[in-house]
C-alpha positions as a Markdown table, in Angstrom:
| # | Residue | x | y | z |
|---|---|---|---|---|
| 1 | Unk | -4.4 | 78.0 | 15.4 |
| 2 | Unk | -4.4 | 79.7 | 19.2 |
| 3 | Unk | -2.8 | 76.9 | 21.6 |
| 4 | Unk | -3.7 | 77.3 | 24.7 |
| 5 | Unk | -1.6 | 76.2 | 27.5 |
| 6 | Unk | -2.5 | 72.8 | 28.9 |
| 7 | Unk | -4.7 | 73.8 | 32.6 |
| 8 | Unk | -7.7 | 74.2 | 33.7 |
| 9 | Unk | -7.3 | 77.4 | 36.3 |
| 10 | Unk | -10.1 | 78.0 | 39.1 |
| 11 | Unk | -11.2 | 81.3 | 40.9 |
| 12 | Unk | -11.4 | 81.9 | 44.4 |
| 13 | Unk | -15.4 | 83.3 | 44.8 |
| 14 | Unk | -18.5 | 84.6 | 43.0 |
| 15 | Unk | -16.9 | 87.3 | 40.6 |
| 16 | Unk | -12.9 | 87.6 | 40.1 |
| 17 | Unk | -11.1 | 89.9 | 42.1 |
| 18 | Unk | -8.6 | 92.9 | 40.6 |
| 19 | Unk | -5.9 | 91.0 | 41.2 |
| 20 | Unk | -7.5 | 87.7 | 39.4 |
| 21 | Unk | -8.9 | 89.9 | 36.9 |
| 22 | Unk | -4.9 | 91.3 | 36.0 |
| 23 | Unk | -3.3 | 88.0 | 36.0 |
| 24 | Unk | -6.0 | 86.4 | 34.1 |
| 25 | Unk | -6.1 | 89.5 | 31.0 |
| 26 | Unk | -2.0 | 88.2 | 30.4 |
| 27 | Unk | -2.5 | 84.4 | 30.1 |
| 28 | Unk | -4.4 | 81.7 | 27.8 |
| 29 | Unk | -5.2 | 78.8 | 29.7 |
| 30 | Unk | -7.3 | 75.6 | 28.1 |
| 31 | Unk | -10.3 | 76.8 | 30.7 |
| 32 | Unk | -11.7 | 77.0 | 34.0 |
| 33 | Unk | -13.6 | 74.8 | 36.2 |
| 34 | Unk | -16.1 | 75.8 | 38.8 |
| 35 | Unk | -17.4 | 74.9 | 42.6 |
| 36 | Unk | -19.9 | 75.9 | 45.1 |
| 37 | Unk | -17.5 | 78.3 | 46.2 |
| 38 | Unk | -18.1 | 80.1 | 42.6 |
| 39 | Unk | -21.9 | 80.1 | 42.7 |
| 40 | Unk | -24.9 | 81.8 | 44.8 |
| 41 | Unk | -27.3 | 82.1 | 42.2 |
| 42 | Unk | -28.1 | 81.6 | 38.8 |
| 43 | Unk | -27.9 | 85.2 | 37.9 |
| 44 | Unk | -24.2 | 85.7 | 39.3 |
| 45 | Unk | -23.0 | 82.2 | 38.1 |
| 46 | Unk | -24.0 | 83.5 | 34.5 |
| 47 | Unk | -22.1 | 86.8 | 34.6 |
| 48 | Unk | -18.9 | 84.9 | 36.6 |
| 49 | Unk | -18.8 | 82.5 | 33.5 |
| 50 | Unk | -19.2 | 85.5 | 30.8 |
| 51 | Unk | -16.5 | 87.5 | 32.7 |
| 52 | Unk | -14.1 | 84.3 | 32.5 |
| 53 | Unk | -14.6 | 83.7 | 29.3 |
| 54 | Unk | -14.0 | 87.2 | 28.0 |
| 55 | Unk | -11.1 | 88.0 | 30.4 |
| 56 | Unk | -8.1 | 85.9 | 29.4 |
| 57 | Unk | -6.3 | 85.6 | 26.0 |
| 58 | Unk | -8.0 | 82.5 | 25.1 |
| 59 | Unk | -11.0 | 83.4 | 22.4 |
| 60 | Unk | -12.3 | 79.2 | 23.3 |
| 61 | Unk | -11.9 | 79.3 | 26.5 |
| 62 | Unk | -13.9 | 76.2 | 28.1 |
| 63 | Unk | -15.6 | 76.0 | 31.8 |
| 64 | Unk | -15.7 | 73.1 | 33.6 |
| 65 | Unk | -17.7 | 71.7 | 35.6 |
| 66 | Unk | -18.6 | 68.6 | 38.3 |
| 67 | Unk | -22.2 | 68.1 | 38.2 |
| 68 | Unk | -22.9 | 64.5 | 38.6 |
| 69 | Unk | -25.5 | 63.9 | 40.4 |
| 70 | Unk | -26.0 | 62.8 | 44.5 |
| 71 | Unk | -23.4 | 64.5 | 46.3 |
| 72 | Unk | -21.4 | 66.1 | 44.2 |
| 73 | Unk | -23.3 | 69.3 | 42.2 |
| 74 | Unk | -21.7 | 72.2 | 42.5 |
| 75 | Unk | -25.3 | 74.1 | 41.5 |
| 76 | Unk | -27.1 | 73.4 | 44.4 |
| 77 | Unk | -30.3 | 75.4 | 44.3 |
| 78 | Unk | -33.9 | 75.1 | 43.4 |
| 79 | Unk | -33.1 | 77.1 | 40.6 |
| 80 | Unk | -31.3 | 73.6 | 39.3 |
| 81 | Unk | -32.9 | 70.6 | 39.6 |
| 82 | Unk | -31.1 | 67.9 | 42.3 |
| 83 | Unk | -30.0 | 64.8 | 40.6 |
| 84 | Unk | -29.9 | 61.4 | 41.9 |
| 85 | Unk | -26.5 | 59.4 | 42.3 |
| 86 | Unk | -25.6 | 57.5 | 39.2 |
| 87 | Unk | -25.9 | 54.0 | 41.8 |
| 88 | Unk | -29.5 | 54.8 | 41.4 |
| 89 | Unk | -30.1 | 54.0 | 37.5 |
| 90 | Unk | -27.1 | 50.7 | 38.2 |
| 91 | Unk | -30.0 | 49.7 | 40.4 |
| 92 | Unk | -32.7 | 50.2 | 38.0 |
| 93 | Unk | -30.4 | 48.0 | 35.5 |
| 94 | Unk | -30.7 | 45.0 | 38.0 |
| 95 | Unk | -34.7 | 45.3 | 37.3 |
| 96 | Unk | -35.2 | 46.5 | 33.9 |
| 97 | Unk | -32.4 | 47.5 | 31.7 |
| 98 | Unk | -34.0 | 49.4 | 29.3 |
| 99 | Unk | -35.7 | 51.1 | 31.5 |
| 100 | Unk | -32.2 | 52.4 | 33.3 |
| 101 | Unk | -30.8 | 52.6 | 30.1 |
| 102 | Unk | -33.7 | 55.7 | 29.3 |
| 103 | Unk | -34.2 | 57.4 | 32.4 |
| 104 | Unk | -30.3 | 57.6 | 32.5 |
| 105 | Unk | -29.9 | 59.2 | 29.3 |
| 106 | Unk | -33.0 | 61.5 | 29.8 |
| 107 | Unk | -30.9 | 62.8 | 33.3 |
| 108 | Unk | -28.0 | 63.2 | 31.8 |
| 109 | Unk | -29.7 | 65.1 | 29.1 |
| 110 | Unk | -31.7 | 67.5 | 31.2 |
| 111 | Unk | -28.3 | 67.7 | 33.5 |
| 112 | Unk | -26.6 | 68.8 | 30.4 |
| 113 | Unk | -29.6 | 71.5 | 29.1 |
| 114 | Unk | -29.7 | 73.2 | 32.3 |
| 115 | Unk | -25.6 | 73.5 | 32.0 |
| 116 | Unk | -25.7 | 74.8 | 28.3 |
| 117 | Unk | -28.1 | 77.3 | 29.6 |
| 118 | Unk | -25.8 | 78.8 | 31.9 |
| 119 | Unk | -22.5 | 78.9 | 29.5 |
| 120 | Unk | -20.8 | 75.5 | 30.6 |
| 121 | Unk | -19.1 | 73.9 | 28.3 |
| 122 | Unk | -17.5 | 70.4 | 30.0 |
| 123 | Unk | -18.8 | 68.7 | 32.7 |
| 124 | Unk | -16.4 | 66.4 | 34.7 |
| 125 | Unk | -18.6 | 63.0 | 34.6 |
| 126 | Unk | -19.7 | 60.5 | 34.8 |
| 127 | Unk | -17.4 | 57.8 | 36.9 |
| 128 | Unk | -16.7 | 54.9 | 35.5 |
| 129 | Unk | -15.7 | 53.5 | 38.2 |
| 130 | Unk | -16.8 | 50.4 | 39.9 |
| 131 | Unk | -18.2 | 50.0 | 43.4 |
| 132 | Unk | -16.7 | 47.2 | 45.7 |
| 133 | Unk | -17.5 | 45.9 | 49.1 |
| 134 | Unk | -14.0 | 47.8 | 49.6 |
| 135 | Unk | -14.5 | 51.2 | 47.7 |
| 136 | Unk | -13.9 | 54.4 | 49.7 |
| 137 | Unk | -17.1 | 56.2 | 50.1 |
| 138 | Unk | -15.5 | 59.5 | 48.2 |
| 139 | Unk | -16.7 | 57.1 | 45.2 |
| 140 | Unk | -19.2 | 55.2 | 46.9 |
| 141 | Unk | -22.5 | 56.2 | 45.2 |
| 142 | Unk | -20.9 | 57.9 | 42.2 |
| 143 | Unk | -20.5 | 54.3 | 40.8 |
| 144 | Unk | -23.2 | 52.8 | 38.7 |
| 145 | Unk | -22.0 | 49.8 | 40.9 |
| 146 | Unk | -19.9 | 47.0 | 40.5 |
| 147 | Unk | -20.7 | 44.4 | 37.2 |
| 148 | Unk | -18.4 | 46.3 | 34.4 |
| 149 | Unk | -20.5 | 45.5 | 31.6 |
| 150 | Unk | -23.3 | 47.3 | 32.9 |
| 151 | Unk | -21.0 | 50.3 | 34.5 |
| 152 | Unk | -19.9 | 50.5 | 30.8 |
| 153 | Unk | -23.8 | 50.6 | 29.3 |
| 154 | Unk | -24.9 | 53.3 | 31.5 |
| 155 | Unk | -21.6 | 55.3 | 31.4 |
| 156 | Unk | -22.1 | 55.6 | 27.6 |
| 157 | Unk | -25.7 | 56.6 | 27.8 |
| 158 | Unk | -25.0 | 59.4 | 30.6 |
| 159 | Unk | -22.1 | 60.5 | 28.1 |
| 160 | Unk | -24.8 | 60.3 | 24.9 |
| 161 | Unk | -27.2 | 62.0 | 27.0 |
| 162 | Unk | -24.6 | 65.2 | 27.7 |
| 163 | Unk | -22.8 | 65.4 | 24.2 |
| 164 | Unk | -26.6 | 65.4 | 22.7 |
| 165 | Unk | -27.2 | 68.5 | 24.9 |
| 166 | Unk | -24.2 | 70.4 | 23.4 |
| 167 | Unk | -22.0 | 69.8 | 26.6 |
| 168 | Unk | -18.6 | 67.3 | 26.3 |
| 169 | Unk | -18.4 | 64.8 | 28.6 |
| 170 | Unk | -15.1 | 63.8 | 31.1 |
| 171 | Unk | -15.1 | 59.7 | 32.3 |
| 172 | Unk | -12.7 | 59.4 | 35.4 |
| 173 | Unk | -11.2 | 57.7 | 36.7 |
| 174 | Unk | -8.8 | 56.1 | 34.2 |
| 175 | Unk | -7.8 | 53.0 | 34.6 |
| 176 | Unk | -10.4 | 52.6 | 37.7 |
| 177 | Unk | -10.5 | 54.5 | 40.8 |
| 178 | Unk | -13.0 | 51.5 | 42.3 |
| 179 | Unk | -10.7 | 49.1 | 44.3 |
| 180 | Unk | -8.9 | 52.1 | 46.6 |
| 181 | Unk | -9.8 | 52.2 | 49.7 |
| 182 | Unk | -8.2 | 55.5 | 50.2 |
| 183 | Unk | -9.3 | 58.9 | 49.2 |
| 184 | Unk | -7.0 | 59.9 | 47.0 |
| 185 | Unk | -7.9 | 63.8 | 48.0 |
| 186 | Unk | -5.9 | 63.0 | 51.4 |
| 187 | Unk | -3.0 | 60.2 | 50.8 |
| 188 | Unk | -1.7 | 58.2 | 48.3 |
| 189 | Unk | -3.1 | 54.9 | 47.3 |
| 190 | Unk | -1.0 | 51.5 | 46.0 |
| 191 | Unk | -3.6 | 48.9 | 43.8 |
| 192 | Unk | -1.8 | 46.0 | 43.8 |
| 193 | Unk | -4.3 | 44.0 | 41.6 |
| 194 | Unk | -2.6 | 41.9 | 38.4 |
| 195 | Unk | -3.1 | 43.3 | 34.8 |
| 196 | Unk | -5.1 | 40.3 | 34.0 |
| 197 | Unk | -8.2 | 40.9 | 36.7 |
| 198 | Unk | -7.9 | 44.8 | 35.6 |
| 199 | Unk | -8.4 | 44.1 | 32.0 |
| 200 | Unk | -11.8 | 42.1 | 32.8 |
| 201 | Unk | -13.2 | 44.5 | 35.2 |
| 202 | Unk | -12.1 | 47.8 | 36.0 |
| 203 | Unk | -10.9 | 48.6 | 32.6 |
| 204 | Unk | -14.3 | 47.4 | 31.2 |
| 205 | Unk | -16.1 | 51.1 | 31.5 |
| 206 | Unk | -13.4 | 53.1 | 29.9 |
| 207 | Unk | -13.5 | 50.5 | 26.6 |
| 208 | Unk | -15.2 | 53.6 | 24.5 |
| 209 | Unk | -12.9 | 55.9 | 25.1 |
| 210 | Unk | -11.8 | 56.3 | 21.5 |
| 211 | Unk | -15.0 | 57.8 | 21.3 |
| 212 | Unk | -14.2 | 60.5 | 23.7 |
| 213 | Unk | -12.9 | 63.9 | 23.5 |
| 214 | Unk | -11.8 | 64.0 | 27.7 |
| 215 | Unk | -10.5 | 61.5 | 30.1 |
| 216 | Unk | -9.5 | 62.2 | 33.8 |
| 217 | Unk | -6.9 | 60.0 | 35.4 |
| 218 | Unk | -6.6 | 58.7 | 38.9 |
| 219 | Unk | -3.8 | 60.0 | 41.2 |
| 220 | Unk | -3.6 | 55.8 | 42.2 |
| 221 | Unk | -0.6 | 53.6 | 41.6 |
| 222 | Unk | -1.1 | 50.3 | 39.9 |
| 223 | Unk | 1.8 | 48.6 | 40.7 |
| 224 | Unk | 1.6 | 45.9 | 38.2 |
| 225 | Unk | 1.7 | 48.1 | 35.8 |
| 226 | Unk | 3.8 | 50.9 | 36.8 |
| 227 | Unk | 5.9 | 51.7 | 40.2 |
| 228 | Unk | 4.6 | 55.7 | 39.6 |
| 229 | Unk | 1.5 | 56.9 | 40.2 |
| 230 | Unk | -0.8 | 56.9 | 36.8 |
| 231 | Unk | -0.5 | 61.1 | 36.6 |
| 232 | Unk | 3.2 | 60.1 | 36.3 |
| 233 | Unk | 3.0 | 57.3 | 34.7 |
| 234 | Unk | 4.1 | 57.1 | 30.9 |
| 235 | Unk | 3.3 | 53.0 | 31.0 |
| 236 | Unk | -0.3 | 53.9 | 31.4 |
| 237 | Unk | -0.8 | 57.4 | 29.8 |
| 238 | Unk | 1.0 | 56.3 | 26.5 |
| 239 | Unk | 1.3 | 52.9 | 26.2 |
| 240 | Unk | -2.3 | 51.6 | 28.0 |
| 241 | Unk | -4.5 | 54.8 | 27.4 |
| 242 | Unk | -3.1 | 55.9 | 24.5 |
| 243 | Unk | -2.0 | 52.6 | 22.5 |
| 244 | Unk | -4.3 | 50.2 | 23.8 |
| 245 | Unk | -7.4 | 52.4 | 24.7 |
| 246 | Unk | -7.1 | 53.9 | 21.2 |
| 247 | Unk | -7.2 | 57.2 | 23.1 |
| 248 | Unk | -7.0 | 60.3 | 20.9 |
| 249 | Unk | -8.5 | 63.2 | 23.0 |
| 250 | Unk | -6.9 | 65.1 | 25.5 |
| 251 | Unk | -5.7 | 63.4 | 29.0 |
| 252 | Unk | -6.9 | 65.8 | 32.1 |
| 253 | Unk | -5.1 | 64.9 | 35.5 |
| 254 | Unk | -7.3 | 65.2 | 38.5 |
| 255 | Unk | -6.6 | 68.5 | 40.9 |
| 256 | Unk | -2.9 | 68.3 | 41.3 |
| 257 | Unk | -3.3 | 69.9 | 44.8 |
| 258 | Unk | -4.7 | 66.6 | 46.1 |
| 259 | Unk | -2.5 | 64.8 | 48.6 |
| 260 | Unk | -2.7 | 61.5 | 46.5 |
| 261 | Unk | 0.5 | 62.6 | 44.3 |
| 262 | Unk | 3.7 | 64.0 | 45.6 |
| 263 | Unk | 5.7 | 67.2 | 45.6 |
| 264 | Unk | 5.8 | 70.6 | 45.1 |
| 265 | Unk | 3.2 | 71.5 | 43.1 |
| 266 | Unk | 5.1 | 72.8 | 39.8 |
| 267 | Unk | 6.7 | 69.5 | 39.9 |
| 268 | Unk | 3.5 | 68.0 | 40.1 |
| 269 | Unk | 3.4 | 69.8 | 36.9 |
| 270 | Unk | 6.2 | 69.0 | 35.3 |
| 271 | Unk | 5.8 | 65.0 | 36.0 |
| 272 | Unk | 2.5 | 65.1 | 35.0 |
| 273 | Unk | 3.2 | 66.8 | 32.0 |
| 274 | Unk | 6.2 | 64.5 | 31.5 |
| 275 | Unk | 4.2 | 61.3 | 31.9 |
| 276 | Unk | 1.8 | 62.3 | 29.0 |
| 277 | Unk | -0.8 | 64.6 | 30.4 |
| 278 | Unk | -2.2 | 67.3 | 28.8 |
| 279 | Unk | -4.0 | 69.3 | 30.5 |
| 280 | Unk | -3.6 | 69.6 | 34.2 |
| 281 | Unk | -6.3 | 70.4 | 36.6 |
| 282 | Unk | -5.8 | 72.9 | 39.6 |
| 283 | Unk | -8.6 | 73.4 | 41.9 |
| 284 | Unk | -7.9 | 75.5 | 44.6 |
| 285 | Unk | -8.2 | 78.8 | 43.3 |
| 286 | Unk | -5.4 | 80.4 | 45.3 |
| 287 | Unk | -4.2 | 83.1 | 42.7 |
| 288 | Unk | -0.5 | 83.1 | 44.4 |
| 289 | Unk | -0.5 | 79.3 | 43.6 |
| 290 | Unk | -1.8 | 80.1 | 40.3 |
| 291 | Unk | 1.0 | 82.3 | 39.1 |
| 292 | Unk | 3.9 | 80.0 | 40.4 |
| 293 | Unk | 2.7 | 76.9 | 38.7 |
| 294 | Unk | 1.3 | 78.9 | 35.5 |
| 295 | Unk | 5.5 | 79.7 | 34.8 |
| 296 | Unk | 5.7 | 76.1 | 34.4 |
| 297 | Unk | 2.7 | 75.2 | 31.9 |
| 298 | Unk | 3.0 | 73.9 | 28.3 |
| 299 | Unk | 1.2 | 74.7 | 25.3 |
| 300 | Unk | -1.2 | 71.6 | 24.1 |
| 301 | Unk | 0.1 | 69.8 | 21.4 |
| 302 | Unk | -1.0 | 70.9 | 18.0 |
| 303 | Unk | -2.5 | 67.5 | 16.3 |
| 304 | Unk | -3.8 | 66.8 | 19.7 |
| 305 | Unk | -5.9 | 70.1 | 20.1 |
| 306 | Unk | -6.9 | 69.6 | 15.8 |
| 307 | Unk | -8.2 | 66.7 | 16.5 |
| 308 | Unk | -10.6 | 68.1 | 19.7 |
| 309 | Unk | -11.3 | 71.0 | 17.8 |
| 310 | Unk | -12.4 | 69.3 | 14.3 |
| 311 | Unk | -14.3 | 66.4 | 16.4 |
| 312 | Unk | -16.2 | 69.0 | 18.9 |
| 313 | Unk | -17.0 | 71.1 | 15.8 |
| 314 | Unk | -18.8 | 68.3 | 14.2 |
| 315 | Unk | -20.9 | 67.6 | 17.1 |
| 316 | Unk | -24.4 | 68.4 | 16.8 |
| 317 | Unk | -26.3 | 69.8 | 20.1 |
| 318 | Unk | -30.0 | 67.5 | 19.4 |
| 319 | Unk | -32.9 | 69.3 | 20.6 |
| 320 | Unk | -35.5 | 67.0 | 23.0 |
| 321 | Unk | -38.1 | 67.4 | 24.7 |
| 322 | Unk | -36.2 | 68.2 | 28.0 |
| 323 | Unk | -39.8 | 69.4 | 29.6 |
| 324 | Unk | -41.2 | 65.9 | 28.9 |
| 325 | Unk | -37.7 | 64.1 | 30.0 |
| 326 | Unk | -37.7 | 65.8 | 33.5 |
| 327 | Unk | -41.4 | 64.6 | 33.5 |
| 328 | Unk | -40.8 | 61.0 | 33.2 |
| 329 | Unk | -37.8 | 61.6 | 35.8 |
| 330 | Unk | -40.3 | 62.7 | 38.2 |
| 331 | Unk | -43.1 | 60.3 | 37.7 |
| 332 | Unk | -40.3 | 57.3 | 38.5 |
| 333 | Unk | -39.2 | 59.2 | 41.3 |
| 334 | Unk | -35.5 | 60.4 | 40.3 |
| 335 | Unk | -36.2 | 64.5 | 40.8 |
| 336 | Unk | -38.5 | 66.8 | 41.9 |
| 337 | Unk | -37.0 | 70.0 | 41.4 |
| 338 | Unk | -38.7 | 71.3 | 38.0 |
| 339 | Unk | -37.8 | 75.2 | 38.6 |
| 340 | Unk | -34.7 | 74.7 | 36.1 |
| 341 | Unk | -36.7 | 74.0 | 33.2 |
């Protein structure tokens, strides 16, 4: 079995560079995850996600991706259709659940179809989290909003939606990014709520995560539970996610270059690594960055990455209608865009 090491590398434009190109040809990294910095067209985005995938010494190579929806889709023109903000089908649950329930899985589904098209393989969504009065607006309408139950509901049906379209799904941000009022891409950020409130709300929309191939953390401390932030926390990586979550897959940390965990960035690495991550995400695409912290990677465990393998082997890609799903979409309003399909 090839074991990758445990990151997710990014580039720094539309095609790699020589110098990416040389670095890349010598290493085996889990994958690669993309931004709007990486795409102009569809065209180019296609032939940048060939060229990482035949370029480093990983034959499974995985790209990543965050298309959720709202504000955050990294493909961003009419050749992709623009997807509302997962707050808009929480909305539609207030009204008529199985309504939401439907039009949410039929988004996610044609979100995922026009990423299989394209060579994606992951995409990083959706969030779990919930949406308080408090709730920095770099969540904001990323949450399906704030009754857990319900948060839970539509998260699975978003995830059901993707995995039927051949692409694995990521829910962040574990345990609950929701009650910060910091953005954690910035500064650091203390929750101070108990363990007992935690367990009958925010924890709520992570509850299938046995299910799950991915989770993303949150670079948040919960310091009820741990005096370290959850990247370098082994109380909640092994004994909550792992032992109480039932969590078999592999743990991704959020982009390590983010100001909401501490110190130099290979011992971000290191802690995170330490704690009980397995894969850790970098974001910035800076290749000199790239080569210091890539000295410091590990390879993924072995019964961790038999279990992805076996599990995402088994998974069946369904074929739907996705012409008559985006139809529905538009007829209740949700998109508009049909160019992608």
């Amino acid at each position: 079995m090839n074991l990758p090491n445990g990151i997710i590398l990014s580039c720094s434009s539309y095609e790699l560079s020589q110098e990416e190109m040389k670095f890349f040809k010598k290493i085996n990294p889990f994958g690669f995850i993309l931004f709007k910095r990486n795409f102009k067209n569809k065209e180019q985005i296609i032939k940048l996600i060939k060229q990482l995938k035949e370029t480093t010494l990983n034959p499974n190579l995985l790209i990543f991706i965050d298309q959720e929806g709202g504000k955050v889709q990294r493909l961003n023109n009419d050749e992709f259709t623009k997807f509302p903000p997962q707050k808009i089908f929480g909305d539609i649950y207030k009204k008529n659940k199985k309504n939401a329930l439907s039009l949410t899985y039929k988004s996610s589904y044609l979100m995922g179809h026009e990423l299989k098209q394209i060579g994606v393989d992951v995409n990083f969504s959706p969030v779990c989290d919930l949406l308080y009065k408090t709730t920095h607006e770099v969540i904001g309408n990323r949450s399906f909003g704030v009754e857990p139950n319900m948060v839970l509901k539509l998260s699975e049906m978003f995830c059901m939606g993707l995995i039927d379209s051949g692409i694995i799904p990521v829910p962040k941000h574990f345990p609950g990014h929701g009650r910060s009022s910091d953005d954690t891409h910035h500064r650091s950020s203390v929750i101070s709520t108990k363990l007992s409130e935690l367990e009958k709300t925010d924890f709520i929309p992570f509850n299938n995560l046995k299910n799950h191939l991915f989770v993303m953390l949150a670079h948040i401390t919960y310091s009820d539970l741990d005096k370290n932030v959850a990247t370098y926390s082994k109380q909640i990586i092994k004994k909550l996610l792992r032992e109480k979550f039932n969590f078999k897959g592999l743990v991704i940390s959020d982009d390590i270059s983010m100001k909401g965990i501490s110190g130099s960035l290979a011992k971000r690495v290191e802690r995170s690594y330490s704690a009980g991550c397995d894969i850790i995400l970098y974001c910035h695409g800076k290749l000199n960055e790239i080569k210091k912290i890539y000295n410091y990677t590990k390879l993924i465990d072995k019964d961790i990455l038999k279990f992805f393998t076996k599990k995402q082997k088994n998974s069946i890609c369904k074929k739907k209608n996705f012409r008559k799903y985006a139809a529905d979409l538009i007829d209740y309003g949700l998109i508009k865009n049909k160019n992608a399909t």
